[in-house]
N, C-alpha and C positions, 0 to 999 in steps of 0.2 A: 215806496215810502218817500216822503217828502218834507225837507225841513227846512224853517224859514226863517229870518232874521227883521228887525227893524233895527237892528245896532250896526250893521253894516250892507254895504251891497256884495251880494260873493265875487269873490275875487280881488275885492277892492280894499283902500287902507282901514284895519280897526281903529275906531277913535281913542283916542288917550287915556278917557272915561272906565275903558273895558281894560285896560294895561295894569298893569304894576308896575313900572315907569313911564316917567312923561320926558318928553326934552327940556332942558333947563341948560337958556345960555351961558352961566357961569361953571355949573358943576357937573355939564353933560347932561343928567338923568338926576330926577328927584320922584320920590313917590308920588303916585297918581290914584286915582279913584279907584280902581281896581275895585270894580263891581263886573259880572256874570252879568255876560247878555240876555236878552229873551231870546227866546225860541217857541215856533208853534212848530206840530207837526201834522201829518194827514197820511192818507193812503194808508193803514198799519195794516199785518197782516192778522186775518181773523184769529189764528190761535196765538195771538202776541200776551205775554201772561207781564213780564213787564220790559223795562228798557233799562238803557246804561247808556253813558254820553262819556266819550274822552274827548279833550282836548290834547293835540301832541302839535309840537313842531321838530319840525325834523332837519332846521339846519342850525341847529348848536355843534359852536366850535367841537372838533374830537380833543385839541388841544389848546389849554389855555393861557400860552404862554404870553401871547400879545393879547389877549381880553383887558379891557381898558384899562389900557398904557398908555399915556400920553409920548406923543411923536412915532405911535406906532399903530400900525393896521390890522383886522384882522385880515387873511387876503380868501377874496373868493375862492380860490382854486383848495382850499385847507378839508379834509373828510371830514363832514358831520355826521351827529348824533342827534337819535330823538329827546325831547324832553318832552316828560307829560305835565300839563301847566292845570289839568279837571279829569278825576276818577271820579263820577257818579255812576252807583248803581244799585238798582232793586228801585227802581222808579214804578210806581201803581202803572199797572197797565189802561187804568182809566183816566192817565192824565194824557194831554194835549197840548200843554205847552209848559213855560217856567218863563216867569218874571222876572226882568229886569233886575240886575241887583237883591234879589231872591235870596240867595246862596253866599252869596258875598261883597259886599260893601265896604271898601278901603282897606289899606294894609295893616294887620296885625303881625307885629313884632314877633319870635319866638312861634309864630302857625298860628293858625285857628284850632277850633278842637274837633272831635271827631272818635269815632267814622259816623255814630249815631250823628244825623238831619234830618230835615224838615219831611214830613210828610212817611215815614218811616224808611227813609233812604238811605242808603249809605254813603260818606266819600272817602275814597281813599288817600296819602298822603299824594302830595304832587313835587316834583321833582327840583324844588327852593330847596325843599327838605335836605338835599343833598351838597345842594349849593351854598348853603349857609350852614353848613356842619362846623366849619374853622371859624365861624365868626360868634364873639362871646356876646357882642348885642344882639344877634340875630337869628342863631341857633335854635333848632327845636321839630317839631313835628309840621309840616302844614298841610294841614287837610283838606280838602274840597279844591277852591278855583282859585288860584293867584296868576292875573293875566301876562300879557306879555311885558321881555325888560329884555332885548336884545343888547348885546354891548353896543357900546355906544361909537365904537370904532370898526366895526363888521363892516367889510365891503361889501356882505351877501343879504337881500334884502329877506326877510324870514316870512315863512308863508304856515299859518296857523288852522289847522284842520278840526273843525269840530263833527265830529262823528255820533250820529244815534244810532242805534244798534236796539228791535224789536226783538227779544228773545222769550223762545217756548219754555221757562223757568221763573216762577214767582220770584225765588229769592237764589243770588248766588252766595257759592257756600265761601263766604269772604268775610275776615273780623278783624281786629286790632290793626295796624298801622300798612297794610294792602296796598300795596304798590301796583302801578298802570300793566307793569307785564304780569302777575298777578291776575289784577283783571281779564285780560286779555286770556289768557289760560283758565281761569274757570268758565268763559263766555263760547270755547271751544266745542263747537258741536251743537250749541243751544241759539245760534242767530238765523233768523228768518231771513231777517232784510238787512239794511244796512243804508244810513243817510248821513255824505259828508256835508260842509260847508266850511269855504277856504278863506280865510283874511289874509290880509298884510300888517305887516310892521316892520320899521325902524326906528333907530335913535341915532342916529346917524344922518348930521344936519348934508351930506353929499347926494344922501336916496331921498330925502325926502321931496 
């Protein structure tokens, strides 16, 4: 199976456009378009019934304690943790791709809503949810796809994995507010195939 992008080249930097931060030379980082890339895909396997797409990155600080501090770094060498940034799942096994900004277009404050989407989808919450649990403007559930916001002080350039996944299951038995490991755990046993695709990001004017 095979997946494809026009929002980046693999491997290469995500634009700002797909982010939920942008750089901003006064205040570091300011919200950004944060729209959901397209993707097509091909090659699926004949008894593919539907699909599910995470997005994860896997170098979020393990500790936060220099996350943007001014006069301080975060430093490469620190153990990271995944964050899931896109739970989509129970995707029609007769689709072949998702539109640009489809799923998500600019930052909404307090999450998006959910799990019910487009096309009788599911998404599950993504991992802001967690990250803005202490903050009173910002707090709340967010569902579906809010792109990258790496600190803005990371010495570690962060590498963004979007993963499709053909599975022999119309619908996963997944509802209310389903988290990526969650996902992950009902998709156990039910995947065919499997199609990554790797971006980059920083906020961090030294990697760019």
């Amino acid at each position: 199976m095979k997946i494809v992008t026009t929002a980046f080249a693999p491997g290469a930097a995500i634009p700002p456009e797909f982010a939920f931060g942008r750089p901003d030379a006064g205040a570091h980082v300011a919200l950004s378009a944060n729209r959901n890339p397209d993707f097509a895909w091909a090659d699926v396997p004949a008894a593919t019934r539907s699909f599910a797409l995470l997005c994860v990155d896997p170098d979020v600080p393990s500790k936060g304690d220099d996350v943007n501090q001014e006069g301080r770094e975060v430093p490469a060498s620190l153990p990271r943790v995944e964050f899931f940034h896109w739970v989509l799942v129970n995707v029609p096994a007769s689709r072949r791709g998702i539109a640009r900004g489809e799923f998500a277009s600019g930052v909404t404050p307090r999450g998006k809503a959910g799990p019910q989407a487009t096309g009788g989808t599911l998404q599950g919450i993504n991992d802001f949810t967690g990250w803005f649990a202490q903050d009173a403007a910002m707090s709340g559930n967010y569902f579906g796809y809010d792109g990258p916001c790496p600190p803005w002080n990371d010495a570690l350039l962060h590498h963004y994995t979007y993963t499709l996944y053909a599975l022999d299951i119309d619908k996963l038995p997944l509802q209310g507010a389903f988290t990526g490991a969650d996902a992950r755990k009902a998709m156990a046993g039910h995947v065919l195939a499997e199609a990554p695709l790797m971006g980059t990001y920083t906020l961090n004017p030294k990697l760019a």
